[in-house]
C-alpha positions in Angstrom: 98.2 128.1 134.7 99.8 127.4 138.1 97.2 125.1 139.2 97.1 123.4 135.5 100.7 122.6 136.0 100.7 121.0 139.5 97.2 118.9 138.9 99.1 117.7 135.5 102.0 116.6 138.0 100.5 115.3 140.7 97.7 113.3 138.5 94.8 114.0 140.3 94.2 117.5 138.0 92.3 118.6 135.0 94.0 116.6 132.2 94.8 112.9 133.7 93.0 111.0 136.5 95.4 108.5 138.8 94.6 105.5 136.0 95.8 107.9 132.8 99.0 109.0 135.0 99.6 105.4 136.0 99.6 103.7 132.4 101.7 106.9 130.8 104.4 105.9 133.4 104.1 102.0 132.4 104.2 103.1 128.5 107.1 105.6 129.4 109.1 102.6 131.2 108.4 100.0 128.8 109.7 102.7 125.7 112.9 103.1 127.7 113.8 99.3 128.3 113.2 98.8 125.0 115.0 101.6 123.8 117.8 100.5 126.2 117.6 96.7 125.3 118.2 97.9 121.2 121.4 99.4 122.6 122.8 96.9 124.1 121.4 94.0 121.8 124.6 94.3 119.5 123.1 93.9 116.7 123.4 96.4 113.9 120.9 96.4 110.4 122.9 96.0 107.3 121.5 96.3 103.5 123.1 94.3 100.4 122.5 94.4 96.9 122.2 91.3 95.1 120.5 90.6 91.5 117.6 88.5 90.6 118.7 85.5 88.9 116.0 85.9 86.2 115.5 89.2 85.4 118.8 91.0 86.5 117.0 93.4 88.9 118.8 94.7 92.2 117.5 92.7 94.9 117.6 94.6 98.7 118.7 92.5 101.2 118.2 93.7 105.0 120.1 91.7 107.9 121.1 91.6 111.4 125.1 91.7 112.3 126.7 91.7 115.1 128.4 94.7 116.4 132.0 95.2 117.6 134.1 97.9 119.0 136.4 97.8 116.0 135.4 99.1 113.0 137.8 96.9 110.7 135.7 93.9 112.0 132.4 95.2 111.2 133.1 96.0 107.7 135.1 92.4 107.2 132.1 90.8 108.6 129.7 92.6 106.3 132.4 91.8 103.5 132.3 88.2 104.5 128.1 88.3 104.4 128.3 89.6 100.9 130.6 87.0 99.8 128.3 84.1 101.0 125.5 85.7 98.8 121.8 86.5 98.9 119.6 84.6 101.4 116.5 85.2 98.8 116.3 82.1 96.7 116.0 84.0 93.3 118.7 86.2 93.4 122.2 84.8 92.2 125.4 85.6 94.3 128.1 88.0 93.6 131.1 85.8 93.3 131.0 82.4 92.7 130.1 80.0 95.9 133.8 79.3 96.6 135.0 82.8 96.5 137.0 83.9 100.1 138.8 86.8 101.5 142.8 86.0 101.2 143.3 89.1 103.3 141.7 93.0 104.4 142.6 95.8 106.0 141.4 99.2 107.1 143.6 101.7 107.4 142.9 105.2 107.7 139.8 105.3 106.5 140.3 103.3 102.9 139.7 99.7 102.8 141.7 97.0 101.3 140.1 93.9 100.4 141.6 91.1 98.5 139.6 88.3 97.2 141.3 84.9 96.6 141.4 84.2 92.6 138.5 81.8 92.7 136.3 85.3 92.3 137.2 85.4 88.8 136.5 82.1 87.3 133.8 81.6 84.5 130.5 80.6 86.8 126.7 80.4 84.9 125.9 82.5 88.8 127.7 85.4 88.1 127.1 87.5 85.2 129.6 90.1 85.5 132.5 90.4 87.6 132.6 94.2 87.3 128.9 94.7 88.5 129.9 92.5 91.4 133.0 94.5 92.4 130.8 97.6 91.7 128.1 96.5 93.9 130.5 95.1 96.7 132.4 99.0 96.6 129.3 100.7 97.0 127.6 98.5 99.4 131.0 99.4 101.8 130.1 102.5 101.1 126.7 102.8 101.8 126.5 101.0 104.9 130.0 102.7 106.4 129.8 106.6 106.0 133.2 106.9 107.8 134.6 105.0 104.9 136.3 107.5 102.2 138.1 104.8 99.6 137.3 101.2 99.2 140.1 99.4 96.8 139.7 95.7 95.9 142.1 93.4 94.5 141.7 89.8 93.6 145.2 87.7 93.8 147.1 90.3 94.9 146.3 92.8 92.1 144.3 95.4 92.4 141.1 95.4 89.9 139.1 97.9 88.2 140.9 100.8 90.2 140.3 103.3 86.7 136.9 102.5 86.2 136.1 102.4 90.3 138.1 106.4 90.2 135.8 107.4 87.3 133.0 106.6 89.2 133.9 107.6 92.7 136.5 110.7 91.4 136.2 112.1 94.9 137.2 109.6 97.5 134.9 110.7 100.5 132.2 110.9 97.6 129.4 108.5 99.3 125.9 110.0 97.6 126.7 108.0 94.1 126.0 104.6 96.9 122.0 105.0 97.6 120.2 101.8 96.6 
C-alpha cells in the first residue's frame, strides 16, 4: 500500500504515468482560477418573476448584478431591476414603465420600499397591482434569505400590509417565496 501511495505521488507508479499526472495538475489549476475568477467577478445571479403578457403565466427571469459590500444596495439594485421590468419580450412589467423608487431603507433586517404614486395608475401592462406588490415581496424574499420583513408603501402609505401579514404571518417565514 506504501509503494501504491508514493508511485501515485511521484507519477511515475501504478495508476498515472508522467502525461496523466501532468494534465490532472493543468485541470486542477485551471478549476481553481476559475473558481477564484467567479469570486472576485462581482457579479451575483438574481431570479425575477414576471407574467406573460398573453397567458398570465409566471415568467423566470435569471440575471447578472453586481455585488457590493452593503447589503441595502444589493437589494435596492435588485428592487430597481424589477421595477424596469422583464427583458423577455412577452411578458408585461410589474408597475407601469414610469414607476420609480421615492425612497428605501433596510434596517435591521425589514425592508422599506416606497414607490412613487405613478405605480398605481390604471395601465393596459399591469393587471393587478396586488400581484405585483406580491411578486415584488416575495422576490426580496427569495433572493435575500437574511431578509425577515419586506413592507412596501406607495406615496408614503404603506399598502397591502393585512393581506401581505396573512400571507407571510411569521416574519422570518421565507419557504412560502419558492418560484
Amino acid at each position: 500500500m506504501n509503494s501504491i501511495l508514493k508511485g501515485f505521488l511521484s507519477g511515475t507508479g501504478k495508476f498515472f504515468g508522467k502525461k496523466k499526472t501532468r494534465r490532472l495538475l493543468y485541470l486542477v489549476a485551471l478549476c481553481l482560477f476559475t473558481l477564484s475568477d467567479f469570486l472576485h467577478s462581482g457579479l451575483v445571479r438574481r431570479t425575477f418573476v414576471f407574467y406573460s403578457s398573453l397567458e398570465g403565466k409566471a415568467v423566470i427571469e435569471e440575471r447578472m448584478l453586481h455585488r457590493s459590500s452593503d447589503r441595502e444596495t444589493d437589494i435596492r439594485r435588485y428592487v430597481d431591476e424589477a421595477l424596469l421590468g422583464p427583458v423577455s419580450p412577452n411578458s408585461a412589467p410589474l408597475f407601469p414603465r414610469d414607476t420609480r423608487l421615492h425612497s428605501f431603507m433596510y434596517r435591521d433586517s425589514v425592508v422599506y420600499a416606497d414607490l412613487i404614486e405613478a405605480a398605481v395608475y390604471p395601465n393596459s401592462e399591469v393587471d393587478d397591482i396586488f400581484r405585483s406588490l406580491l411578486t415584488l415581496n416575495e422576490g426580496i424574499r427569495r433572493n435575500f434569505l437574511f431578509v425577515k420583513d419586506v413592507r412596501l408603501y406607495i406615496g408614503g402609505n404603506e399598502v397591502f400590509f393585512e393581506e401581505f401579514r396573512g400571507i407571510f404571518p411569521n416574519p422570518a417565514d421565507n419557504s412560502k417565496t419558492s418560484p
